[in-house]
Backbone bond lengths (Angstrom), bond angles and torsions (degrees), N, CA, C in turn:
res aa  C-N    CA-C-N  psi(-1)  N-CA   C-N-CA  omega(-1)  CA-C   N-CA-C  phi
1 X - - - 1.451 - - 1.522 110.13 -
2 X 1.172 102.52 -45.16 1.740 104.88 -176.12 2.085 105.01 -63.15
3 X 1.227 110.19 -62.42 1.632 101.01 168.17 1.387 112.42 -26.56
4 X 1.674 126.27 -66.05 1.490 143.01 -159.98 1.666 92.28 -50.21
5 X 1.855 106.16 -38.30 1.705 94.59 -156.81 1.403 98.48 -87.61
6 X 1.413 112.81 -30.81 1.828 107.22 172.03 1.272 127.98 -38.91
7 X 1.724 97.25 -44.10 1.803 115.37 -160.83 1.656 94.68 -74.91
8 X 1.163 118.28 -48.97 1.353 134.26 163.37 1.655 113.41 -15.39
9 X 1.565 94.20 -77.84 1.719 106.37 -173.79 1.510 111.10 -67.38
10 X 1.560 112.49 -31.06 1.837 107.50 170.27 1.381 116.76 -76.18
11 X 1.702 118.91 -3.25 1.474 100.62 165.91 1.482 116.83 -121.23
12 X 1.765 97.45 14.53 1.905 101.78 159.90 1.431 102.73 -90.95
13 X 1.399 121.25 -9.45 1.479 116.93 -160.79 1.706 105.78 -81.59
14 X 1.835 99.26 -34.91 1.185 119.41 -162.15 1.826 102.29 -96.48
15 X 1.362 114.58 -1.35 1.619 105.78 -174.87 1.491 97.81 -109.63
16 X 1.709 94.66 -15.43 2.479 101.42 170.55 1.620 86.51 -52.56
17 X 1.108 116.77 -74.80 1.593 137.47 -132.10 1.502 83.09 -67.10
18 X 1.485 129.27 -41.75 1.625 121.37 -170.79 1.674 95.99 -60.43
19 X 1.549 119.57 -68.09 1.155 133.79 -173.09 1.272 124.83 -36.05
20 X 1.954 106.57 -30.63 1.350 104.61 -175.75 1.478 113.86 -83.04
21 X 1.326 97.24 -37.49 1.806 120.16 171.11 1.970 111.73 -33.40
22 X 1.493 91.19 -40.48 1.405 88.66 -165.55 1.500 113.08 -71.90
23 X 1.363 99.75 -29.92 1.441 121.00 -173.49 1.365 121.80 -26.07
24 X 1.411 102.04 -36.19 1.759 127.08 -140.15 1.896 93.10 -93.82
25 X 1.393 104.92 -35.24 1.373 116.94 158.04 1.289 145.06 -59.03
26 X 1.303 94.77 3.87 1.888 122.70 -157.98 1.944 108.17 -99.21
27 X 0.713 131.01 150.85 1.443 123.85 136.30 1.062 130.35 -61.35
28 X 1.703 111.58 173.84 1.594 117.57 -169.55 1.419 75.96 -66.19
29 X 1.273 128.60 -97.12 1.704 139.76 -149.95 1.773 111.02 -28.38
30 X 1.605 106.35 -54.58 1.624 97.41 157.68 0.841 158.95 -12.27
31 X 1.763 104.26 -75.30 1.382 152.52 116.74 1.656 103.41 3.86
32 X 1.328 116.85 -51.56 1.446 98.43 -165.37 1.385 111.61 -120.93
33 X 1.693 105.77 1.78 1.469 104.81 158.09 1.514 125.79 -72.28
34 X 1.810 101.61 -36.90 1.388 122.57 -175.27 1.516 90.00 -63.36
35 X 1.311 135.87 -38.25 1.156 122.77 -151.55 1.873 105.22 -83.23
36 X 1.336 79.26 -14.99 2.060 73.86 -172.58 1.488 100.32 -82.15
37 X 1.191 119.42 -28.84 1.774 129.64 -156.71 1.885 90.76 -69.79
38 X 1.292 97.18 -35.34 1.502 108.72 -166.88 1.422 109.48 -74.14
39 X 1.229 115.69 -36.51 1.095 121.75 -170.05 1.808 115.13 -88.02
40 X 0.989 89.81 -25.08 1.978 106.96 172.16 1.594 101.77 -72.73
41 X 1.791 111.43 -63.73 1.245 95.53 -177.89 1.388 118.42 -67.58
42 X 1.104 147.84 -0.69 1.604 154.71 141.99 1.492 106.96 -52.94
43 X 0.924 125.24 -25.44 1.797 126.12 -168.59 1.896 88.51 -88.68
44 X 1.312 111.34 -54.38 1.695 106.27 -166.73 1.905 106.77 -83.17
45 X 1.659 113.65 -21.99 1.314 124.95 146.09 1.690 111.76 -19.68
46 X 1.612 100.37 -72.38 1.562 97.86 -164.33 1.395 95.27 -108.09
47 X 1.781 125.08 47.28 1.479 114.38 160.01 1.946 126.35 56.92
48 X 1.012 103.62 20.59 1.575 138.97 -173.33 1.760 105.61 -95.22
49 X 1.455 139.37 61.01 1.398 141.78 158.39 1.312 99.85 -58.67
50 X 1.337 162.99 3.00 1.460 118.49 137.20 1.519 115.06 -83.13
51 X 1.162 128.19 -44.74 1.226 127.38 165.87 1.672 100.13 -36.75
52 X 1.171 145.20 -97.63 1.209 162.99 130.13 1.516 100.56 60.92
53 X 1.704 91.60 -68.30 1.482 119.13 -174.80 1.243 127.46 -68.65
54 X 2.058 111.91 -19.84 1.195 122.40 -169.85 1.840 98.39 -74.32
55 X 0.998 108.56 -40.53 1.600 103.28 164.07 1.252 139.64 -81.81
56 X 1.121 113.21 43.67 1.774 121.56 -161.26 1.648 95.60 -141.11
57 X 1.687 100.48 127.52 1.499 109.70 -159.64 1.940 88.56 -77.83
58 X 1.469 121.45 177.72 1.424 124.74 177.91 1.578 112.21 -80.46
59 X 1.754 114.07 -31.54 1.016 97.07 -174.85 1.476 114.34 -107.44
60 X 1.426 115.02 38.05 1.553 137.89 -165.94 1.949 116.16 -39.18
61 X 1.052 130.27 114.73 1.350 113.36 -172.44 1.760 95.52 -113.03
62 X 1.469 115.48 163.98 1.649 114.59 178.21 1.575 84.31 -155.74
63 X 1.643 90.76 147.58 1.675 126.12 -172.05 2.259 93.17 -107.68
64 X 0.720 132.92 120.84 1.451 128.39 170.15 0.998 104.96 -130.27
65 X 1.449 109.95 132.50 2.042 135.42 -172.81 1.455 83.94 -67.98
66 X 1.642 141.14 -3.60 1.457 101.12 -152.50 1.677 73.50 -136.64
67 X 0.993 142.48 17.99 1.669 144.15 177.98 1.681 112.80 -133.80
68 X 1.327 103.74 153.01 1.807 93.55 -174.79 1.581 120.99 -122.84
69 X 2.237 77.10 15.80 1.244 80.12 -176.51 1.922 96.12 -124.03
70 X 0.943 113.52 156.31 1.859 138.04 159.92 1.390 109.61 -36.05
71 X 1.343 144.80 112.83 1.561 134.15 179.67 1.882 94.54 -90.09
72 X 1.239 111.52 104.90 1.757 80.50 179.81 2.200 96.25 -125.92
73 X 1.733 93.31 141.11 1.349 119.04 -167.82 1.445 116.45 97.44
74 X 1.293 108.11 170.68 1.208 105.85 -170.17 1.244 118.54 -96.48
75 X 1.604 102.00 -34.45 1.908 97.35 156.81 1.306 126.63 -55.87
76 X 1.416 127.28 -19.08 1.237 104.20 -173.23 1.607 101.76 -96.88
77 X 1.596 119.27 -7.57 1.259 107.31 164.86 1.552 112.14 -74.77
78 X 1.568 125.85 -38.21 1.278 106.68 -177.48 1.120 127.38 -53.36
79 X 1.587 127.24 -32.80 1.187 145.15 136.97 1.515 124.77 -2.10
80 X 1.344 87.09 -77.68 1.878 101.42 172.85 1.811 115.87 -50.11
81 X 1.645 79.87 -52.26 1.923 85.44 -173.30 1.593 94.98 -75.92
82 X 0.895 146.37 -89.26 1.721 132.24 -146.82 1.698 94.66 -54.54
83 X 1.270 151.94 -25.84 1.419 129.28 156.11 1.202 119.12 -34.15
84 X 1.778 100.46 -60.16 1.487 97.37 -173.44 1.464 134.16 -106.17
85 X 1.605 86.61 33.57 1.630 94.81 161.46 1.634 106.27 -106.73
86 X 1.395 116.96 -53.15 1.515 103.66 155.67 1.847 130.58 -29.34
87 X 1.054 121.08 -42.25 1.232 132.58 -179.25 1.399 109.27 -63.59
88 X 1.368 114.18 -35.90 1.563 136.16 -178.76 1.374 111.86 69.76
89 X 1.748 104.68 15.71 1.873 104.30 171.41 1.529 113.01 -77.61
90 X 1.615 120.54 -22.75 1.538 117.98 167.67 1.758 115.60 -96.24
91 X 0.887 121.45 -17.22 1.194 138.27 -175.44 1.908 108.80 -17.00
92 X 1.109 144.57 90.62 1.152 147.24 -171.86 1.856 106.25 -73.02
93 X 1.557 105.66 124.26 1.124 134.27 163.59 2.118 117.34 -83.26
94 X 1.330 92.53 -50.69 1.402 104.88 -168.67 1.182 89.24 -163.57
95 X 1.857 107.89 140.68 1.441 128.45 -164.85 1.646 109.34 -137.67
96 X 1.143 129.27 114.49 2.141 113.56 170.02 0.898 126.73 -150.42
97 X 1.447 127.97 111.33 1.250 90.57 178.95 1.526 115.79 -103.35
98 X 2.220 101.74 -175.52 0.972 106.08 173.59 1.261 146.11 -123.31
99 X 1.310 140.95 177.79 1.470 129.36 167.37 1.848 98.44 38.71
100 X 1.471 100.26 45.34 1.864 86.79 159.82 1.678 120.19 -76.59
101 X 1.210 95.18 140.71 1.858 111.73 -176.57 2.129 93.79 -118.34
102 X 1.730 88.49 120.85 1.756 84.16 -177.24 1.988 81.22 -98.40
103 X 1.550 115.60 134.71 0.926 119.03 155.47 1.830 126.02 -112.16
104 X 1.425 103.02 102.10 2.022 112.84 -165.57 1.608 103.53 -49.95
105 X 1.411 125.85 138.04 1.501 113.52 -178.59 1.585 95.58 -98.72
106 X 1.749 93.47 -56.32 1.784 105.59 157.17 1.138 95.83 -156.35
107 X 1.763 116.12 -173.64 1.247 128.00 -124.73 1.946 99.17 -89.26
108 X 1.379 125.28 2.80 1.383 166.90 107.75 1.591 129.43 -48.99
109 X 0.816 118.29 28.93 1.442 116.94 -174.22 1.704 109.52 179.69
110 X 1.588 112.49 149.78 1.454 113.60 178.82 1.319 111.83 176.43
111 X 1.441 111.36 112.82 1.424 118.76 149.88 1.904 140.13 -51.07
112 X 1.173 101.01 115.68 1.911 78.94 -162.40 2.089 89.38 -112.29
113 X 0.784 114.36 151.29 1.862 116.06 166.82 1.107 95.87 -138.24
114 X 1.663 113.10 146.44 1.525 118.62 172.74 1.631 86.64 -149.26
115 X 1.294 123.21 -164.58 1.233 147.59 165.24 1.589 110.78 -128.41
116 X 1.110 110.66 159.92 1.333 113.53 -169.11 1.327 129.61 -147.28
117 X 1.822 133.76 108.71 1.326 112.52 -172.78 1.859 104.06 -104.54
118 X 1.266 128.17 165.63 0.764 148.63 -155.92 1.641 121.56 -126.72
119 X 1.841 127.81 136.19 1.446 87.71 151.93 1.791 79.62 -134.58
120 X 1.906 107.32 115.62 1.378 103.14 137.49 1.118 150.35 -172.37
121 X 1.178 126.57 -141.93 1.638 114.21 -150.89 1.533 99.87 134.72
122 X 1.557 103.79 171.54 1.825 130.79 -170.65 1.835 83.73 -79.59
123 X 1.343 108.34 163.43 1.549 132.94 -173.99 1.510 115.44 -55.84
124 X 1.086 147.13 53.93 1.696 160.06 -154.42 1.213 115.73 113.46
125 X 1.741 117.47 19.74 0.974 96.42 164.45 1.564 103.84 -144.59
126 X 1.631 106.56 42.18 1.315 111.02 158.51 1.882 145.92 -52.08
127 X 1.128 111.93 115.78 1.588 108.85 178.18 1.016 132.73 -92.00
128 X 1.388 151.33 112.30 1.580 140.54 168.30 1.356 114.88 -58.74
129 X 1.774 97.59 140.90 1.345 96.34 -160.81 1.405 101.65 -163.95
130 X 1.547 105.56 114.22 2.045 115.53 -171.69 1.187 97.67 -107.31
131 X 1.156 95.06 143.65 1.640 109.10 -175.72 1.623 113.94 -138.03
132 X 1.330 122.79 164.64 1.677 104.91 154.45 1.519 119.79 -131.30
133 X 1.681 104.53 173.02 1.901 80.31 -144.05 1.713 77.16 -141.38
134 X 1.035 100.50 136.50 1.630 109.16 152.44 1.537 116.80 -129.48
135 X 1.698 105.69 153.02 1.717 126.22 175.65 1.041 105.90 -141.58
136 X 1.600 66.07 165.30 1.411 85.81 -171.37 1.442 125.57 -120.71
137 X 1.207 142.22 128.91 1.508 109.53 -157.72 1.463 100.76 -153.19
138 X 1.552 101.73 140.63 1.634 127.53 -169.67 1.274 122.18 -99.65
139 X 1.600 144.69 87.53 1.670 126.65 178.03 1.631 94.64 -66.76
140 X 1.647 90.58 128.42 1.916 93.81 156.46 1.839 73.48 -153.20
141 X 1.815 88.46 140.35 1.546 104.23 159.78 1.437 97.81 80.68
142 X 0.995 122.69 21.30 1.575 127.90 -177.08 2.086 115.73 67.91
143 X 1.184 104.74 11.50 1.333 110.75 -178.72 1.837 120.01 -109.54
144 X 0.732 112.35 132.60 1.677 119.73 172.73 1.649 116.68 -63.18
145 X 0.883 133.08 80.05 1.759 121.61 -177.77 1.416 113.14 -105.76
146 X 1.304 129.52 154.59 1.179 137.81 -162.48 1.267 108.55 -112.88
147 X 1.370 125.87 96.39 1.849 151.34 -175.87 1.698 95.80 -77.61
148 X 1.053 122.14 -26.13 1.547 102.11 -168.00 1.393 100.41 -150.54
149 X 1.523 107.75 149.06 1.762 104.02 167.84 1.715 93.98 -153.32
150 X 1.216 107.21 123.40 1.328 121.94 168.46 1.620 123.52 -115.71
151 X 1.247 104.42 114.29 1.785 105.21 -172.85 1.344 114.08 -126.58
152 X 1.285 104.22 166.12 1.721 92.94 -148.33 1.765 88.91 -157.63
């Protein structure tokens, strides 16, 4: 297990350094969508729902490969997430994503897709786990918030 989690952290270490690289290729507006996406998944990274939450639009909806139902608002996601971080069945070990593409709809609006590996689970009984993720994201008030997340 300990190898699995090494190999793990040398290829989140090495997909930061890809991710940041790309950055530089970005626009200002890009630039500061990528930067919120980054900064949210860093908030659920280190298990942090207010941070988490500070980027999460009010009327937030989520699609989940593993639910058959629609999560829609943001209370009923906070809901979801502090359950299942207490429970310690989502509990994040290691978080990254990858190959994000910010696509501008307008200067208010943005599609982001990345892929995503994972390590989690309760303390020995962590799982790896890739996923792919799209957002969705709204400037109002001069802020970037994330209205939609669909993972799959």
């Amino acid at each position: 297990m300990k190898t699995f989690i090494l190999i793990s952290l040398i290829i989140g270490i090495m997909s930061t350094v890809f991710a940041q690289k790309n950055v530089s290729y970005m626009n200002l507006t890009e630039q500061e969508v990528f930067e919120t996406v980054r900064q949210w998944n860093q908030a659920f990274d280190q298990n942090d729902p207010k941070q988490y939450f500070f980027y999460i639009h009010e009327n937030l909806t989520i699609f989940l490969a593993s639910s058959p139902y629609r999560i829609d608002g943001k209370m009923d996601d906070i809901e979801e997430f502090e359950w299942s971080l207490q429970s310690g069945r989502t509990r994040v070990s290691l978080f990254q994503e990858l190959q994000p593409r910010i696509h501008l709809l307008s200067e208010t609006s943005a599609l982001v897709t990345y892929h995503t590996s994972g390590l989690y689970g309760g303390e020995g009984n962590e799982s790896m786990v890739y996923l792919k993720e799209t957002n969705v994201l709204v400037k109002e008030n001069g802020q970037w918030k994330i209205m939609h997340i669909h993972i799959s």
